[in-house]
N, C-alpha and C positions, 0 to 999 in steps of 0.2 A: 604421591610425589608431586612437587613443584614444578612445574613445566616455565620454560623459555621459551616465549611466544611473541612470534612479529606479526603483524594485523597489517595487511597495503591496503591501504583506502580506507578515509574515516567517514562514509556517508551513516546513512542511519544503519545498517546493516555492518558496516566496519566499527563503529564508534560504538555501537551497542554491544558487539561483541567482544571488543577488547574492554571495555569496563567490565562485562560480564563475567569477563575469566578474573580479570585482577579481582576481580569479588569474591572470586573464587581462592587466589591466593597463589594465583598464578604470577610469573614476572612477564608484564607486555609490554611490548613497543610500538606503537601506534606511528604508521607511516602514511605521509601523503606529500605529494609535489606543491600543494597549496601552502606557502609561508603564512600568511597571514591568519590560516586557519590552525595552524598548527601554534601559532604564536598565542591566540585566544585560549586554545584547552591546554596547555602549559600554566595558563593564569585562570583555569577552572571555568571559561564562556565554551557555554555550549552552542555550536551554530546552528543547530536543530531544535525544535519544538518537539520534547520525548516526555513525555511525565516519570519523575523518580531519577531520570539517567543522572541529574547533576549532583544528586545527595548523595548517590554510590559514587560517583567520579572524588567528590571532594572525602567521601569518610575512606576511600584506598586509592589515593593518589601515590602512596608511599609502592606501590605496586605497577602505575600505568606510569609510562613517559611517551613523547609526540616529539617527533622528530623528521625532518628531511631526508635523512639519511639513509637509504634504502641500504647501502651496504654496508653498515657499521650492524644496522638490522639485523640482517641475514648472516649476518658473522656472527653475534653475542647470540641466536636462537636455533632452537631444535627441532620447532615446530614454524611454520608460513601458512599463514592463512592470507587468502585473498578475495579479495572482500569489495573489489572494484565495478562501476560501473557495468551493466549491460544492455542496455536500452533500445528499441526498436526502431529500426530504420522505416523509412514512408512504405515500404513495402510489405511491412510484416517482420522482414527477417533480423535477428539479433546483430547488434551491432557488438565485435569483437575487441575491438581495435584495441580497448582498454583493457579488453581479458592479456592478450596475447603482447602488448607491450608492457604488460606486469610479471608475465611466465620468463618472458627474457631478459630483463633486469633482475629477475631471480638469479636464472641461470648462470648467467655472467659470475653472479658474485658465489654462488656455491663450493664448498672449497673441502666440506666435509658430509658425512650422512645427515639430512633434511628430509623433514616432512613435511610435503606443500599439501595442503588443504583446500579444497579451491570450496567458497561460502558462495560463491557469485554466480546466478543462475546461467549456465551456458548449456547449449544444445549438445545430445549425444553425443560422446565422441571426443568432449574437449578434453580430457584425462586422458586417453589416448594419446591425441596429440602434446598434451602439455609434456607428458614421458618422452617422445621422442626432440621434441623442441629444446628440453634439458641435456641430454644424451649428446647433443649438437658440440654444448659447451663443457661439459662434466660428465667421465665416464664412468665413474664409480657408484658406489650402489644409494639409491635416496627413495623413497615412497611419495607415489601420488595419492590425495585421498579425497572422495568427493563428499561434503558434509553440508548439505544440502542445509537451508536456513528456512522458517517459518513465523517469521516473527511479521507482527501487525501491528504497524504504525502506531501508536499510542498506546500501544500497551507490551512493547517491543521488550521492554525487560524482565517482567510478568513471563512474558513467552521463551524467554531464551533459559529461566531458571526453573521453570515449570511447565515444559512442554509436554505435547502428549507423548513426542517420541522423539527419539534421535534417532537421526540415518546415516551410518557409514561406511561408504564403499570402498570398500578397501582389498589389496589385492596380495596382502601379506604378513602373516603373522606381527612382528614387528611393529609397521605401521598400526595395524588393530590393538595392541595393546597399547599404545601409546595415545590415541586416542581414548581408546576405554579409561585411562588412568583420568587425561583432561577433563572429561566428564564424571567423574568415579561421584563426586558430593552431589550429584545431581539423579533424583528420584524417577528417574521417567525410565519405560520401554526402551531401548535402544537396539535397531535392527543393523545389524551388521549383513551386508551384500555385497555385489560386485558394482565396480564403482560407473557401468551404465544403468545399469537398472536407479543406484542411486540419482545421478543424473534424473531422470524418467519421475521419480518418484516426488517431485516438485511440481512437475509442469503438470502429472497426473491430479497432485492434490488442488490445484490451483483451479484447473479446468473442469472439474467434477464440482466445486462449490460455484465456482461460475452459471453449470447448467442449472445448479438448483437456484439461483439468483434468480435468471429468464424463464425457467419455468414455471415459478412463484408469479413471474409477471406478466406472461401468459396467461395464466390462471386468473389473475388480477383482471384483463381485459375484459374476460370471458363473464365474469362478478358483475361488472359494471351491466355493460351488457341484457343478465339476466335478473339483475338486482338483488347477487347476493352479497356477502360481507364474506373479503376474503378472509380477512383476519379469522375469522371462523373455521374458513376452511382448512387455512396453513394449522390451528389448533388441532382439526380433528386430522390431517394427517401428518404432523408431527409428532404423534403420540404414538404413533407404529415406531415402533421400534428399532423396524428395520430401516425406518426414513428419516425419525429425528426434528428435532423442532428447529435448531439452526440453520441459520442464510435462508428462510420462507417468509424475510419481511417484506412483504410487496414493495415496490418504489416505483424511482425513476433511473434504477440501473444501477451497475456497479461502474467504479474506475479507478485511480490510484496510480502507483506505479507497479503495482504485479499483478493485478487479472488481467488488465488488457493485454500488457506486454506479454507477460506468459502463455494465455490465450492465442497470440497471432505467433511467438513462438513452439507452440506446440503444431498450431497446422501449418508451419513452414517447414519443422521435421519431419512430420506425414509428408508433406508433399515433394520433400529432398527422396522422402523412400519410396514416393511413387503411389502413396496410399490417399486418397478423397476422403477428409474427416467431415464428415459432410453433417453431424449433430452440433460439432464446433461453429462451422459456417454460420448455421441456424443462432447457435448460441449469441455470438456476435452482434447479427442482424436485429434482434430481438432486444437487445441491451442499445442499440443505436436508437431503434425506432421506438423504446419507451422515451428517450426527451424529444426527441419529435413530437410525441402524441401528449407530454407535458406542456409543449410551447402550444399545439392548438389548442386546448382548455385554457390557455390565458390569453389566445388569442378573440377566442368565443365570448371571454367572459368582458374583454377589452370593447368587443363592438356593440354586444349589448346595454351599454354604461359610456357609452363613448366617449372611452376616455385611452390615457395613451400611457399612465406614469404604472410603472410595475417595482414594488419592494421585493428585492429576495434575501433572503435570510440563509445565511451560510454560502459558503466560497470553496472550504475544504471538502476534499471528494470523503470525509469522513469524520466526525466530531474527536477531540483529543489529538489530531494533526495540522499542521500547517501547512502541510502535503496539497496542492491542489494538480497537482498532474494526471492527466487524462478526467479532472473532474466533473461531474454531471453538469455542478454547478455553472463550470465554463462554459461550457459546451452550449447549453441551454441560454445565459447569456450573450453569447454569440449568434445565437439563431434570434434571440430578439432582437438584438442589437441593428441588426441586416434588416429588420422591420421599421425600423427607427422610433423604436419605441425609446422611450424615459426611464434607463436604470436607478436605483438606489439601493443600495446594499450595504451589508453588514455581516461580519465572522468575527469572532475572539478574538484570533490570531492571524490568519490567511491573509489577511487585507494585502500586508506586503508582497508576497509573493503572488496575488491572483493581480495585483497592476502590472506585474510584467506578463502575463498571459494575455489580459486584454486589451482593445482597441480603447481608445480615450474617448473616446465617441457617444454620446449621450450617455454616461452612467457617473453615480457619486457615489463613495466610497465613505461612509457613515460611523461618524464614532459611537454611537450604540444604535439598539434596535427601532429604539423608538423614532428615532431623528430617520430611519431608514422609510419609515413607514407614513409617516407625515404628507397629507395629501397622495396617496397611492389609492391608484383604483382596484389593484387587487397584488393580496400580500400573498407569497410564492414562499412556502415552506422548505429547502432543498437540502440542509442538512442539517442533522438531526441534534442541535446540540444541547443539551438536557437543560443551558441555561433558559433557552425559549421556553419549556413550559412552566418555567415558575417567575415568569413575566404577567403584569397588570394587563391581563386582554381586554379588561373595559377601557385604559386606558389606548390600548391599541385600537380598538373600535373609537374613539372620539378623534383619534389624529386623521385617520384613513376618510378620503373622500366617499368611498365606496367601500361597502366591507365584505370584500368579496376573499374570502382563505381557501387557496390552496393548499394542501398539506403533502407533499411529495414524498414524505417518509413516515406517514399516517401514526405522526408523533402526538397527535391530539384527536381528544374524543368526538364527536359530532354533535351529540346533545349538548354538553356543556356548551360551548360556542355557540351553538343555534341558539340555545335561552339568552346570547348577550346579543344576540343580532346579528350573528353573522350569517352568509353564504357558504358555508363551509362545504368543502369535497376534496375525499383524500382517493387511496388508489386502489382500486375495487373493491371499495365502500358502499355500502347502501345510502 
């Protein structure tokens, strides 16, 4: 059956999933207080960088419409998904404000049985309150549901139609089948729960791939160190069955907008309950302190060669986004930056959005790689974008003053580069 479906919020997570459903054959309304945003996907501009999202937008537009109008929304639908912002305050803790000024602009306009959904990562607890928050304005009967989202920046609609799983917590027959039907064309596991554990069952998957990030990099120090090749070693315990070969690619950390957030949200809920998650703490620190210990390798490599101009290559905290939030990439240019060294850099896409992150302060923003790299005392590999390796590296070796390669996401081999003359060293590489 056809579902009537409102979406509040069209970030990558709202806009993904209301295309996803009209794909499905669903009728959606895509809601956001942004005019101008809403004016562009009306005439098919995507404001995000998604691979695939605009060819599904334009081949079932006859299914998705974008609107202001939160309550014309919630009057024509049967289903509310909410899909709004949640983003971490300087302290750690989730910032609500857009959860909870979304739940009551619901409620206001409620007038018949609804099922709100909430897609938007919030701490234990919020489905609780969003029930009682409703109940304020409308006393008749409606379902909370929490359906927790998984989807990875650049391959977000890949993930929403062929996921490993669905989670929905749900607290009532009803509500459960109605959701089961919205997903019915879709092939995956679907664990139906109570809608804390659903909740839980986010920040659990988020922080568990986390620790195997930092333990990879960990392991990675320890490589260096005794002079073995991690790569080898992430192979040989990858292949355990019980451990798996993904998220063991050494680097220079994870970032984005969901490990970190999720991460400092999960032990702000430990710590609301009283409990010291003291492996996450670790987890953290160790994700901090690999670009720390990236920026000394080009500080060492800088005095050795005394020179001061560094090329980085990539800006997005992840190849296929335009995403740089909480990105290595930034971060690392910031701590050189404070050195006053000579940035130059280059990304696909990011450029835009990484000049409003950084200082204007010693660094150029390069329209390819090559121009990035030109007279650099050493080129800084940071994210991984697959165009970099089927680039002219001899011609990269004749621009660079110095050809000293860092590879911060050990996206290139060591012997090939060493036979053209470089310095190459990647991240618990021999």
């Amino acid at each position: 059956m056809k579902r009537k479906i409102a979406i509040i919020g069209t970030g990558y997570v709202g806009l993904t999933t209301g295309t996803a459903l009209a794909y499905l054959g669903h009728k959606v309304i895509c809601v956001d207080k942004n005019n101008v945003k809403i004016k562009k996907l009306r005439r098919g501009i995507i404001p995000i960088y998604e691979p695939g999202l605009d060819k599904i937008l334009k081949k079932h537009h006859k299914n998705i419409d974008f609107t202001t109008d939160l309550k014309d929304a919630v009057k024509k639908s049967e289903v509310i998904f909410i899909c709004v912002g949640t983003p971490s305050k300087k302290d750690g803790r989730i910032e609500m404000k857009y959860f909870h000024l979304a739940v009551r602009d619901i409620a206001k306009e409620v007038q018949d049985y609804k099922v709100i959904v909430n897609k938007s990562t919030v701490p234990v607890g919020a489905g609780e309150w969003t029930q009682k928050e409703i109940k304020k304005y409308y006393k008749s009967k409606f379902s909370v549901v929490s359906n927790p989202e998984f989807l990875r920046e650049g391959s977000a609609v890949k993930d929403f139609l062929e996921p490993d799983r669905i989670i929905i917590g749900v607290e009532d027959e009803k509500a459960k089948e109605i959701m089961l039907d919205i997903y019915s064309l879709i092939k995956a596991p679907k664990i139906i729960t109570d809608v804390k554990s659903a909740e839980l069952i986010k920040y659990a998957a988020n922080a568990f791939l986390a620790t195997k990030i930092s333990f990879i990099n960990e392991i990675a120090n320890i490589c260096e160190r005794a002079k073995a090749d991690v790569k080898k070693v992430a192979e040989g315990i990858g292949l355990d069955k019980r451990i798996g070969p993904k998220f063991l690619n050494a680097g220079i950390g994870y970032g984005g907008s969901c490990f970190p957030k999720d991460i400092d949200g999960l032990i702000q809920i430990a710590n609301y309950k009283k409990y010291n998650f003291q492996l996450l703490n670790a987890v953290v620190k160790v994700n901090e302190n690999q670009q720390k210990l990236f920026v000394q390798k080009i500080k060492k490599i800088l005095k050795r060669v005394n020179g001061n101009t560094i090329c980085i290559w990539g800006l997005a905290f992840k190849p296929n986004t335009d995403d740089v939030r909480k990105s290595p990439a930034i971060e690392i240019i910031k701590q050189l930056q404070k050195l006053n060294y000579k940035i130059q850099t280059y990304d696909p896409v990011a450029v835009e959005n990484a000049t409003k992150e950084l200082p204007k302060k010693n660094i150029k923003f390069c329209k390819n790689p090559f121009e990035a790299v030109k007279n650099a005392d050493v080129l800084a590999l940071v994210t991984e974008w697959p165009e970099f390796s089927e680039l002219d590296m001899r011609k990269v070796k004749k621009l660079m003053r110095h050809p000293y390669f860092l590879d911060g996401r050990n996206q290139f081999e060591s012997k090939e580069l060493k036979k053209l003359g470089f310095y190459y060293e990647g991240i618990g590489r021999r």
